[in-house]
Short mmCIF file of the C-alpha atoms (twelve columns), coordinates in Angstrom:
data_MODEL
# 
_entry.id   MODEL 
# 
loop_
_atom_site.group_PDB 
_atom_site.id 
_atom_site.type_symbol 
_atom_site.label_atom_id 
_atom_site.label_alt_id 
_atom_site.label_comp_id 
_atom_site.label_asym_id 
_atom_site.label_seq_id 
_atom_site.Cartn_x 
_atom_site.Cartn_y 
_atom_site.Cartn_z 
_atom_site.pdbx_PDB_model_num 
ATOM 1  C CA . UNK A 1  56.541 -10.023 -26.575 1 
ATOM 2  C CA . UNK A 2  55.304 -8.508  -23.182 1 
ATOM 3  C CA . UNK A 3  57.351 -5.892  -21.652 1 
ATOM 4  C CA . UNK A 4  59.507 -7.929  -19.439 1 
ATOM 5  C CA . UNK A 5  61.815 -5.082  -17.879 1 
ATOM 6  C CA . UNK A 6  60.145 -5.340  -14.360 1 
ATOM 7  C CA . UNK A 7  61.541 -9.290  -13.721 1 
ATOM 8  C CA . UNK A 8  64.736 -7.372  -14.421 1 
ATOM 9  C CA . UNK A 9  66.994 -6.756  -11.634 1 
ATOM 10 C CA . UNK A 10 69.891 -4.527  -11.259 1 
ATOM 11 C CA . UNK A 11 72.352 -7.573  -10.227 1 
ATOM 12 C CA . UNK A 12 75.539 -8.409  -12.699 1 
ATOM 13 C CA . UNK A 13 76.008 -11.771 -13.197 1 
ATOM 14 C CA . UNK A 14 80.064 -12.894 -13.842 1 
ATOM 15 C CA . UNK A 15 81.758 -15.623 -13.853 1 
ATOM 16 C CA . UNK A 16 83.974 -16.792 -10.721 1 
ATOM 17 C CA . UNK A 17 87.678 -16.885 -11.597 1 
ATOM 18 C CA . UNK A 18 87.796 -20.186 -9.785  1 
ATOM 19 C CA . UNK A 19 85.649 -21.724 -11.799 1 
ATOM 20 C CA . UNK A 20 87.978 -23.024 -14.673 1 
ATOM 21 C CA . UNK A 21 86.319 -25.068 -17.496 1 
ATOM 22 C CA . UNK A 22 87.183 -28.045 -18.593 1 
ATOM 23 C CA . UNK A 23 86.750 -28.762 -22.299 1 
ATOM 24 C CA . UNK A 24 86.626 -32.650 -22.816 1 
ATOM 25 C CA . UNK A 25 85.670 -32.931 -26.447 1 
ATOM 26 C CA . UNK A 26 81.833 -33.249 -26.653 1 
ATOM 27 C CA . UNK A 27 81.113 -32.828 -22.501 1 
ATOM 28 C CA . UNK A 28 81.573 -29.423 -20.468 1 
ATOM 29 C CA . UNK A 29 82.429 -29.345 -17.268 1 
ATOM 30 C CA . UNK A 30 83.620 -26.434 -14.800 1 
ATOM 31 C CA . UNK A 31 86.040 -27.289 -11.612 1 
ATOM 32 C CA . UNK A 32 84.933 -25.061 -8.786  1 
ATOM 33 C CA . UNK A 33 88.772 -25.110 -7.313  1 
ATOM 34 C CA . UNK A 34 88.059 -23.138 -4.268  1 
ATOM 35 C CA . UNK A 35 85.461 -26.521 -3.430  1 
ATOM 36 C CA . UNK A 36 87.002 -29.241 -5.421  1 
ATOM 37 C CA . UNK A 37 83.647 -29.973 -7.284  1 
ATOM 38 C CA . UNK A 38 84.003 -31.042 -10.659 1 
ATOM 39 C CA . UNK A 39 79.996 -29.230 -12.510 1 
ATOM 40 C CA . UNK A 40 78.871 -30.735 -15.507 1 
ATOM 41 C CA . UNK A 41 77.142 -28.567 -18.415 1 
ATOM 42 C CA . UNK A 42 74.293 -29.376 -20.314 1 
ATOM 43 C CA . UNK A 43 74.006 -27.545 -23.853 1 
ATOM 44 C CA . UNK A 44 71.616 -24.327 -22.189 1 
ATOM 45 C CA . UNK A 45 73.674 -24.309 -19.481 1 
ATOM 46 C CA . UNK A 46 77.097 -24.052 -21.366 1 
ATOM 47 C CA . UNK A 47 75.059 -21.165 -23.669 1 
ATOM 48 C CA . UNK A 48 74.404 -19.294 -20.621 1 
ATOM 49 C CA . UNK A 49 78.429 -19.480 -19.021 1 
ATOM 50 C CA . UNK A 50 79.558 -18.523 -22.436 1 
ATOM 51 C CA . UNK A 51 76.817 -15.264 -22.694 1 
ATOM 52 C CA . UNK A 52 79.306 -14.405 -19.644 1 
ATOM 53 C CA . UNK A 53 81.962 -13.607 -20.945 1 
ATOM 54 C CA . UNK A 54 82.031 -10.467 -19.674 1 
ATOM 55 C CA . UNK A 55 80.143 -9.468  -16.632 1 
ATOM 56 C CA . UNK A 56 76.159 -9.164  -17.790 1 
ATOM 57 C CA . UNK A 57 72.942 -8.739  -16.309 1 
ATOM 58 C CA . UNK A 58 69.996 -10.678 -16.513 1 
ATOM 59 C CA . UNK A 59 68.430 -8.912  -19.647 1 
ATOM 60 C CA . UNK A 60 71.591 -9.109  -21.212 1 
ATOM 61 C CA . UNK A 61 71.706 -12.697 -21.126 1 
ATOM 62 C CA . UNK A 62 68.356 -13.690 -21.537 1 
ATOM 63 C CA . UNK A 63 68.486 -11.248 -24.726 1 
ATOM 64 C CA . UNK A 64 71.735 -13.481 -25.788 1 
ATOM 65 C CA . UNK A 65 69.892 -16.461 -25.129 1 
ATOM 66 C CA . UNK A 66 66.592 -15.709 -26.735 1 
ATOM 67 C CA . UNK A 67 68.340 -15.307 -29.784 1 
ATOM 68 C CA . UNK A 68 70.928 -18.161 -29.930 1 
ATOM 69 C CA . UNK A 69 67.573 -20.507 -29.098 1 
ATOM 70 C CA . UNK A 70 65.175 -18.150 -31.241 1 
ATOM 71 C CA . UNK A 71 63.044 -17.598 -27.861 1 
ATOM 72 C CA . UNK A 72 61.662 -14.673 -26.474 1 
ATOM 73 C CA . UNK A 73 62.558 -13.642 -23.551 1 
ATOM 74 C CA . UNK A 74 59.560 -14.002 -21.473 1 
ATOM 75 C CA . UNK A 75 59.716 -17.876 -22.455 1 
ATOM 76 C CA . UNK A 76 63.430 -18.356 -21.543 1 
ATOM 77 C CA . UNK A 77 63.538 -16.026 -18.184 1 
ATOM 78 C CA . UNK A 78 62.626 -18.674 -15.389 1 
ATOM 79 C CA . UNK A 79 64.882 -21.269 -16.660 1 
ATOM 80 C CA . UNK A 80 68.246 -18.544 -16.941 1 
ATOM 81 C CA . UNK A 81 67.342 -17.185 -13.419 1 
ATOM 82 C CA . UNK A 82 66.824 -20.523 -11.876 1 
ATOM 83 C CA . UNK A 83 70.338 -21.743 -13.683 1 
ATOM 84 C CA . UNK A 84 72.244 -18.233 -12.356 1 
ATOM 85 C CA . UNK A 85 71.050 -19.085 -8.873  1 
ATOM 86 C CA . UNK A 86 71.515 -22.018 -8.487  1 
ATOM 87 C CA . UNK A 87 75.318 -21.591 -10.375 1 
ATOM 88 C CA . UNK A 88 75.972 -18.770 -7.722  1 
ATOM 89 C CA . UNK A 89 75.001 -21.004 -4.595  1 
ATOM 90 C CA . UNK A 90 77.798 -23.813 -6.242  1 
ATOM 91 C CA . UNK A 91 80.282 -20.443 -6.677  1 
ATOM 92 C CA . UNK A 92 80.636 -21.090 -10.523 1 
ATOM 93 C CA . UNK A 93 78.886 -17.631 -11.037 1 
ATOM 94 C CA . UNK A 94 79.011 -14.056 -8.619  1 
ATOM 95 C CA . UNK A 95 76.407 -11.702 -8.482  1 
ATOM 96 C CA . UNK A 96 76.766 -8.532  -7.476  1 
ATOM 97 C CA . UNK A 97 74.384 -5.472  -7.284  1 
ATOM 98 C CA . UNK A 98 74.642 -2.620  -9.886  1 
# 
């Protein structure tokens, strides 16, 4: 594995309190109350919310990641930080500088 701890920023990654999932038996979806938007979770996706579960940064998850999906973390990085921005600019996740 290369050393990876430059792509690394110091942002913490949490979930937004108004983003309240909905468990309907085999699909995952999150409402987004403050915008009424109902976000549907593919399997990653749901992997990287639950890696969440307490505020994280981007090491953290990808580490969490890598080794639910038995990845390392150079191979998994682009996809995570692609999903975390684009689940900030929908307000499912907040980032915040360390």
């Amino acid at each position: 594995m290369k050393d990876s701890s430059n792509q690394f920023h110091s942002i913490l990654y949490k979930r937004n309190p108004n983003a309240i999932l909905v468990d309907e038996a085999e699909k995952k979806t999150l409402f987004q109350s403050e915008t009424c938007e109902y976000i549907d979770l593919n399997e990653t996706a749901f992997s990287i919310w639950q890696a969440m579960d307490s505020p994280s940064d981007l090491e953290s998850i990808c580490k969490r990641i890598g080794f639910i999906y038995e990845k390392e973390i150079d191979d998994i990085l682009p996809d995570v930080k692609e999903w975390l921005c684009a689940a900030t600019e929908k307000k499912i996740v907040s980032s915040s500088l360390i």
